[in-house]
C-alpha positions as CSV (number, residue, x, y, z in Angstrom):
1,X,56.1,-5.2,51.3
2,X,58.3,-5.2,48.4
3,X,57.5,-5.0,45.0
4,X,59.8,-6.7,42.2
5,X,59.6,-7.6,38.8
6,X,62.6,-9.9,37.7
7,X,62.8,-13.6,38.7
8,X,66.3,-13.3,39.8
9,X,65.3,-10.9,42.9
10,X,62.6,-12.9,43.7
11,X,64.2,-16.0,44.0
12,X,67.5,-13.9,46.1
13,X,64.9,-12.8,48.4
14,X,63.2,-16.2,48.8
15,X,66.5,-17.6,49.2
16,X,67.1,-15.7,52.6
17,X,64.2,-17.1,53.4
18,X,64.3,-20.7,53.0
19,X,63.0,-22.0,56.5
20,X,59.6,-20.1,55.8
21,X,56.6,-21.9,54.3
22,X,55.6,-19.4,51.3
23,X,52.1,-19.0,50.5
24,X,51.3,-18.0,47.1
25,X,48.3,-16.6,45.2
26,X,48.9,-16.1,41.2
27,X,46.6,-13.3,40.0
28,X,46.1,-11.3,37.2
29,X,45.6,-8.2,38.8
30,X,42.5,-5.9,38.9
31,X,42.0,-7.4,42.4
32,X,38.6,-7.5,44.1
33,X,37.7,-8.9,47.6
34,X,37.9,-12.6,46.1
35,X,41.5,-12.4,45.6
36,X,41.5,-10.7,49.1
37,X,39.9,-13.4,50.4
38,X,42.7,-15.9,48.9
39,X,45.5,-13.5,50.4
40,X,44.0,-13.6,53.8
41,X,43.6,-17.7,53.6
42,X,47.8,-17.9,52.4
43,X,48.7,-14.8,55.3
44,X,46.9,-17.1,57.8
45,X,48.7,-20.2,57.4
46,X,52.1,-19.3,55.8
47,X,55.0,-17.7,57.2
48,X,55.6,-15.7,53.6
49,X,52.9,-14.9,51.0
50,X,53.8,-14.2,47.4
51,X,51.3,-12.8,45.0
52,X,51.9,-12.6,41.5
53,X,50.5,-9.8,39.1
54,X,50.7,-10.8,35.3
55,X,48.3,-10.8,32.7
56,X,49.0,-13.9,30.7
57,X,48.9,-13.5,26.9
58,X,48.7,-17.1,26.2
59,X,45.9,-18.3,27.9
60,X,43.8,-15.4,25.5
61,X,41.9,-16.3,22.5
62,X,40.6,-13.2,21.4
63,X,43.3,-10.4,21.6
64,X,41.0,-7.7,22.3
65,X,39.9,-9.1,25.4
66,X,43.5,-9.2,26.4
67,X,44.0,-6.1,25.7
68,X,41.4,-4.2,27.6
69,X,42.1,-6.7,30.7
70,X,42.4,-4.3,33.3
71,X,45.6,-3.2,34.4
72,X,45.8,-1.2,38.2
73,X,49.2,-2.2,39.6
74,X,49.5,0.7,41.9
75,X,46.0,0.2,43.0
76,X,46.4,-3.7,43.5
77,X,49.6,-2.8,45.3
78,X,48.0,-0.2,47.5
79,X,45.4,-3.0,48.7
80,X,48.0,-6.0,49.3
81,X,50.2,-4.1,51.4
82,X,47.1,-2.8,53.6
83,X,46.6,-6.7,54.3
84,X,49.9,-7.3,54.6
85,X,51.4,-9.5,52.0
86,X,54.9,-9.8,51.7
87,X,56.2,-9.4,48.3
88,X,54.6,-8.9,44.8
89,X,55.9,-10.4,41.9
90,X,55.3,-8.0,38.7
91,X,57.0,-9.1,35.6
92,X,56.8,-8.4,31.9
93,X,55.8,-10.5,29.1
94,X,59.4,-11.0,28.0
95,X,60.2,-11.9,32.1
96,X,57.8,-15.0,31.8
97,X,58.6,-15.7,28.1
98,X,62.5,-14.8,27.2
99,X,61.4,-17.3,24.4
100,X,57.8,-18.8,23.2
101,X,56.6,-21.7,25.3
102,X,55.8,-24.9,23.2
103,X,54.9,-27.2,25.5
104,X,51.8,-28.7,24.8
105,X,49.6,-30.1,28.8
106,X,47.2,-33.5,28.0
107,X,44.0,-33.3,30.8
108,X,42.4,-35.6,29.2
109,X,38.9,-34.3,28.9
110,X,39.3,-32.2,31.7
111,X,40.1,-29.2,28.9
112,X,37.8,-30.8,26.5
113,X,34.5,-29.3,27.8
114,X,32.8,-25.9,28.9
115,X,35.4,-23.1,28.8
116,X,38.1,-25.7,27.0
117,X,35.6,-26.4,24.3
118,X,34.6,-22.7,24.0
119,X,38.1,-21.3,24.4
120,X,40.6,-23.8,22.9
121,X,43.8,-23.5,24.0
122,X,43.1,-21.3,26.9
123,X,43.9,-23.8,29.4
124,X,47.0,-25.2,27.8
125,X,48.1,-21.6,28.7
126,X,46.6,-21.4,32.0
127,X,49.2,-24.3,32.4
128,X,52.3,-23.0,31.2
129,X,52.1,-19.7,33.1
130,X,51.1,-21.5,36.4
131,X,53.7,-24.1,36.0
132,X,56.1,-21.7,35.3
133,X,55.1,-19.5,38.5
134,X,54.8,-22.5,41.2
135,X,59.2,-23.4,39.7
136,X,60.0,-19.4,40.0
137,X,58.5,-18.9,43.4
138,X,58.3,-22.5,44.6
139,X,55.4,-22.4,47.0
140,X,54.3,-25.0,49.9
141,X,50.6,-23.8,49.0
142,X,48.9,-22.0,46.2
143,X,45.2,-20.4,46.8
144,X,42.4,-20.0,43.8
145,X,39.2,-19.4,43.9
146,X,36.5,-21.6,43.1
147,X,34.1,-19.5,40.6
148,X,36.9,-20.7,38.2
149,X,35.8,-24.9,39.2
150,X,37.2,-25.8,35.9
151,X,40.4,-24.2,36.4
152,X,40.9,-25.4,39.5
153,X,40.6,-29.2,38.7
154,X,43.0,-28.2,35.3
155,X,45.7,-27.1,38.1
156,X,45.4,-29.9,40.5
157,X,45.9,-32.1,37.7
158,X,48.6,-30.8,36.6
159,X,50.4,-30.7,39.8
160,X,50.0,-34.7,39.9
161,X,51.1,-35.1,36.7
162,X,54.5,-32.9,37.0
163,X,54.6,-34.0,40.6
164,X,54.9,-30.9,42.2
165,X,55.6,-30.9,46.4
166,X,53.2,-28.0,47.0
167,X,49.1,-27.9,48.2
168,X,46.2,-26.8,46.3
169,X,43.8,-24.7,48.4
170,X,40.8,-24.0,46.5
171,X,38.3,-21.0,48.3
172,X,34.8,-20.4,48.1
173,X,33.5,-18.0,45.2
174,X,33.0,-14.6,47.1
175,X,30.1,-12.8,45.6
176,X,28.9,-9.3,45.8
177,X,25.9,-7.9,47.6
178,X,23.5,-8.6,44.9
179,X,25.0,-12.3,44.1
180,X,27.3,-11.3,41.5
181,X,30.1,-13.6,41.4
182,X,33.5,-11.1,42.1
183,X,35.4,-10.7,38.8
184,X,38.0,-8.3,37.6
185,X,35.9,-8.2,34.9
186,X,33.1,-7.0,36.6
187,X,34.7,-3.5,36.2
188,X,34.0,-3.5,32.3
189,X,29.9,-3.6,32.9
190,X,28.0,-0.8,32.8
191,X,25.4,-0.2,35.9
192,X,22.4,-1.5,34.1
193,X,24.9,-4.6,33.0
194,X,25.3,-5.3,36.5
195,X,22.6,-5.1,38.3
196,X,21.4,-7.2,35.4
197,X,24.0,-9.8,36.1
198,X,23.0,-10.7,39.8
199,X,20.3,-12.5,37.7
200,X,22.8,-14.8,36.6
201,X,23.5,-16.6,40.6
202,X,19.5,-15.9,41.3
203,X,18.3,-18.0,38.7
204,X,21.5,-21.0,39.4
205,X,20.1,-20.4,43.1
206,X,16.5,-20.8,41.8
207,X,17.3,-24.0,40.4
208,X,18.5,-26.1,43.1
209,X,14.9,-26.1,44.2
210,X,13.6,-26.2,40.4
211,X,15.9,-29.5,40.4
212,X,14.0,-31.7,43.2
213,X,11.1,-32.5,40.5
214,X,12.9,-31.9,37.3
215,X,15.6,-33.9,35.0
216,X,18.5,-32.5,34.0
217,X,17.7,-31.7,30.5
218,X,14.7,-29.6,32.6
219,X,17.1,-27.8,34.6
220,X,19.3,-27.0,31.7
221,X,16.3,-25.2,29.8
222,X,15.3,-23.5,32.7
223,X,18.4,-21.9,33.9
224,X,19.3,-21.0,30.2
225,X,16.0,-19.4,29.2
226,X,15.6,-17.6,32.5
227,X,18.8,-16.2,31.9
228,X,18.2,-15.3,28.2
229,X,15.0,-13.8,28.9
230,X,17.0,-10.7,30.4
231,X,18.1,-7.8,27.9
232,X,21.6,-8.2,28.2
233,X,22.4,-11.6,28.6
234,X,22.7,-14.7,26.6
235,X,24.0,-18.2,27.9
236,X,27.1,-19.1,26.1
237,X,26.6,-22.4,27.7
238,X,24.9,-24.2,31.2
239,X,26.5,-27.8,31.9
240,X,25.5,-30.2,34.3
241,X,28.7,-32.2,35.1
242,X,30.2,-34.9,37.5
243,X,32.6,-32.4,39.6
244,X,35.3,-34.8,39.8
245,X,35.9,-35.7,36.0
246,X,33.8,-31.9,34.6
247,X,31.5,-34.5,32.5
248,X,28.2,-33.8,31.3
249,X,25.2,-35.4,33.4
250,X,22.1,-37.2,32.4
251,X,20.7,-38.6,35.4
252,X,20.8,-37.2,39.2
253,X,21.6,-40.2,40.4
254,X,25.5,-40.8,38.2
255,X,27.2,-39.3,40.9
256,X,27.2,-38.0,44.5
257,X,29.3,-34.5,43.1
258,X,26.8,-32.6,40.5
259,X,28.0,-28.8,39.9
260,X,26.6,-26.6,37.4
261,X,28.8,-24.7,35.5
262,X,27.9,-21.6,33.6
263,X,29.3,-18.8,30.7
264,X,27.3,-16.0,30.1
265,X,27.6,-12.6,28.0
266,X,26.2,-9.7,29.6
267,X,26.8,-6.9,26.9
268,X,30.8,-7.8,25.8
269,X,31.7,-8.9,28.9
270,X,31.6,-12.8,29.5
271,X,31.1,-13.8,33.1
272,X,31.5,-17.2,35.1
273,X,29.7,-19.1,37.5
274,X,28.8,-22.2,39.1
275,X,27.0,-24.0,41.9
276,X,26.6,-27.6,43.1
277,X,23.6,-29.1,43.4
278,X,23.0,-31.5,46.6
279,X,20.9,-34.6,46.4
280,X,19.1,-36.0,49.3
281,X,17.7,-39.3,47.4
């Protein structure tokens, strides 16, 4: 395993190399068992597996939670090379950005809802660092997890629309022992935050059953105030959307792909989550 931190000796490497299908999972470090489980899936079924480590300033709206983002490259290092990836891709800020990007993505309302409507302009830079990564590395396949389902669609969307030859592999959230979803951000809860937090996926879990006799707007009020109920947590929101177009629901019955999607603060710390809901009428 090699670690390097310029584009030019990435690409000289991956040059040498240009018969090999190249995996790649773009992270921003303070890797858990999640990413791991991403690494695994591109090491599997690619001859080369690329994994980025860059903590991207633009997709931040509050500069404080960019700042004490969690920065452990020689312990992400230590863990990638134990499962064997290939080469990690470290740059700097003026690496990615020699000058400011401008460009400006259109989802549609894709971006316009949950975390785009709570953190504007987040995933317009979710889009230029990705976009950016997928032409420096230029991958057959990219792997992210699904805990971030709004993400994900944001990415698939914009490799149609800049009609990118590579695959989109999204991977089941991977959650700790208690339910937790895995987060790099997990690491900033204290222990009562986080054994407070598994309430978060018990009461999403308690729902789908809450769901069979209950509307929407039901469900809604009884995730959130289950939630809130708990000392250190407050709902920032709980949408019930169509997963293909990340709409908000009325009825059970608009679509065959109902997921949940949830922000929550637990102390300072905002977490994510979701789960889909499966109808049998």
């Amino acid at each position: 395993m090699v670690v390097v931190s310029t584009i030019v000796d990435l690409q000289s490497r991956l040059d040498s190399i240009k018969k090999l299908s190249i995996g790649f999972v773009p992270t921003m470090g303070a890797l858990h068992q999640g990413h791991i489980s991403l690494v695994k899936k591109s090491i599997e079924e690619n001859d080369i597996t690329v994994v980025s480590i860059f903590v991207n300033p633009t997709q931040f709206n509050d500069k404080n939670d960019f700042q004490k983002y969690p920065r452990t490259l020689e312990q992400d290092a230590s863990l990638l090379e134990k499962v064997g990836v290939d080469i990690i891709f470290a740059p700097t800020e003026k690496e990615i950005y020699p000058e400011p990007d401008t460009r400006k993505f259109d989802f549609g309302m894709l971006d316009k809802v949950m975390e785009g409507k709570f953190r504007p302009g987040h995933f317009n830079g979710v889009a230029q660092v990705v976009s950016k990564l997928f032409d420096i590395v230029k991958p057959n396949k990219a792997y992210f997890g699904e805990k971030d389902f709004q993400q994900l669609a944001i990415i698939r969307t914009m490799v149609k629309q800049l009609n990118l030859p590579l695959e989109i592999v999204g991977m089941p959230i991977m959650r700790e022992q208690s339910g937790l979803a895995m987060s790099s951000r997990n690491e900033r809860l204290t222990a009562e935050e986080r054994a407070e937090a598994a309430i978060i996926y018990k009461q999403l879990s308690e729902s789908l059953k809450y769901s069979s006799d209950h509307n929407i707007e039901e469900t809604i009020k009884y995730v959130t105030e289950g939630i809130n109920d708990a000392k250190h947590l407050e709902v920032e929101y709980f949408d019930i959307v169509d997963g293909n177009t990340l709409q908000p629901i009325t009825d059970w019955n608009s679509t065959d792909y109902i997921v949940g999607c949830i922000a929550v603060f637990c102390g300072n710390v905002r977490l994510i989550d979701n789960i889909t809901y499966k109808r049998t009428n």
